[in-house]
Structures are given as C-alpha cells and as structure tokens.
N, C-alpha and C positions, 0 to 999 in steps of 0.2 A: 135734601135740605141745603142750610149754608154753606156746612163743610164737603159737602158730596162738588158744591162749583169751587168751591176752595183750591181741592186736588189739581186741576188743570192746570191753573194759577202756579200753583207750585211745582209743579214738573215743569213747565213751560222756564221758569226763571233758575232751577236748577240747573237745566239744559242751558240757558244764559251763559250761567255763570262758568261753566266746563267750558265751553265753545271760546267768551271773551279769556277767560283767563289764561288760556293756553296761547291764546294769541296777545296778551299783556304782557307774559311770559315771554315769548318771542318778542317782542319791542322790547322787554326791558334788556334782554339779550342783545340786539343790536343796538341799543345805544351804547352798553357797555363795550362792545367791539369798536363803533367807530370814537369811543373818548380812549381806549387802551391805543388804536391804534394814533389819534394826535399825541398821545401822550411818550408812548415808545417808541413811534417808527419817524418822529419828524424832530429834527433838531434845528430851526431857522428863528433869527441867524444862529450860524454855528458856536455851540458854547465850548469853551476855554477849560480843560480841567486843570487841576492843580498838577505840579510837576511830581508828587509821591506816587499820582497815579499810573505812571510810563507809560503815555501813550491815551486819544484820545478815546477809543476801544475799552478798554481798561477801566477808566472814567464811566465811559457808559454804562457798560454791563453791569458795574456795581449799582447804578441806578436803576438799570431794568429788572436786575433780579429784587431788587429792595422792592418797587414798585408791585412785582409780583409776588412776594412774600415767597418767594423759592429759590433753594439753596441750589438748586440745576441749573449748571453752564448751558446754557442754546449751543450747537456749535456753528450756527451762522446767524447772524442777526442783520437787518438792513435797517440803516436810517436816512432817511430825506432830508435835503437840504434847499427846501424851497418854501417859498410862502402857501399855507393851506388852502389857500385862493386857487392857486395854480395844481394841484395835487387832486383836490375836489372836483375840479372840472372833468377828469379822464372818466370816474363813474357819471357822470350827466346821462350819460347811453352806455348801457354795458350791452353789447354785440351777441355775448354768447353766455352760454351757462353751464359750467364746470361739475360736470358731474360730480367727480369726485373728493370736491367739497362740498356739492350741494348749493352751491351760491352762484350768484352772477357775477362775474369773472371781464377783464378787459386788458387789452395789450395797450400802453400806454403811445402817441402818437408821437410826442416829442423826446430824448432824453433828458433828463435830470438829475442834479448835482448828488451822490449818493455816499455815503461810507460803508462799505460792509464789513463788518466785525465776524471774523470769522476764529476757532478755538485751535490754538496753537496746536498740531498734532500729537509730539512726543512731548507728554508734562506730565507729573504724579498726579494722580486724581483727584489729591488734595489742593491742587491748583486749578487755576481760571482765569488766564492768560490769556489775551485775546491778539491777533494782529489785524491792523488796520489798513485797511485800502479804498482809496480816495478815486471817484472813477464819475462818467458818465455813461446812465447808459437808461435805454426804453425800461421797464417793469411791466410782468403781471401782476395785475391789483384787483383782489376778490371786493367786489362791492354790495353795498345791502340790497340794492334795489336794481329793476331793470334801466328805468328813468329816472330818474334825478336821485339817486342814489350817493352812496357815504362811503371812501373805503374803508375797510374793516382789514384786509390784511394784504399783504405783499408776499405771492407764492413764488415768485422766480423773477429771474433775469434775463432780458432778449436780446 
C-alpha cells in the first residue's frame, strides 16, 4: 500500500541528507578558514599599535589570540601585507596537493611584504612576547580549492 512506497522515499532523502550535510559541513568549514585566514594572516595597510604594546608583534598577537578565544602563544605566526586581490590570485591554480594537510597547497610566484611574529625563546611561560621581523619573501599557501580557489593558511617560507 501507501506506506509500503513511502519507505523508498524516505531512505532515498535520508541518504540526502548524510551525503549533503557532510558536505555543508565541509563548506561551512572552508569558509571559516578562508574569513580566519583574511582576518589573521593579512594586515594591509599596515596597522599602527599603540606604544604600551612594544612592538608591532605584540599588538598583534594579542589580537590573534583574542580572535581565537585562546590563551596559547603560536610560536610563529605570519602576516601579509598586501591587498587580498593580490594574495587570492596565488590559489587561482593550486599545482600540487599536500598530502600532509590534505589540502591543495601552492608555492607563491612573486614575493610579498610579510611580518613574522615569532615567540621570544627564553621568557617564563607566563609570558607572550613576541619579536618581529619585517621581510620579503615567496610563501606556501594551503588553498580551498584546486581552481579558483581561497587561501585558507600559510605552511612555510621559500
């Protein structure tokens, strides 16, 4: 009878619902990577901190860890100093795919204006001191996508 075609019906949109949401799941995921990474990794133009902060590192960090509601120092952190115009283009074509993140990965063609924030070695662990270094230089940048893809993070320096 009704409910006997019913059945189909409903396994059929069960199956749906597993299959999209695991993959809504994933997008919702990579959006949240490529807005953390505009929001952490690109400073342009460059901002100004206040002078209680020593140093423009120092300034940041307190912003990064605020932003990620975590009281743990990174001990390297990178920030870009370019327009996201110019940053977005490197994933346009990501070449290879990084196992070991599992994502699609790209060696950047030009250099770019960068800071890295890196954690002072010898400081009591109640501290979070950062020093800063002002540099150009190529990056690898993990991207969402193979083609016109977003970067989502910055694994190294070339």
């Amino acid at each position: 009878g009704e409910a006997g075609r019913m059945a189909p019906l409903v396994a059929q949109l069960l199956f749906l619902q597993v299959v999209l949401g695991t993959a809504l799941l994933e997008n919702i995921k990579t959006q949240l990577a490529i807005k953390n990474f505009r929001t952490l990794h690109v400073d342009y133009p460059k901002v100004t901190y206040a002078q209680g902060f020593q140093g423009y590192c120092n300034g940041l960090m307190s912003y990064v860890r605020g932003r990620q509601e975590s009281w743990y120092c990174p001990r390297i952190h990178y920030v870009l100093h370019a327009p996201w115009t110019v940053i977005w283009k490197f994933c346009k074509y990501s070449e290879s795919f990084c196992e070991n993140y599992n994502e699609y990965c790209t060696l950047t063609k030009d250099s770019i204006p960068l800071t890295i924030c890196s954690l002072y070695p010898r400081q009591p662990p109640t501290s979070c001191r950062y020093n800063s270094t002002l540099t150009n230089q190529r990056l690898y940048l993990l991207c969402s996508e193979k083609y016109d893809g977003e970067p989502i993070d910055i694994i190294g320096l070339y």
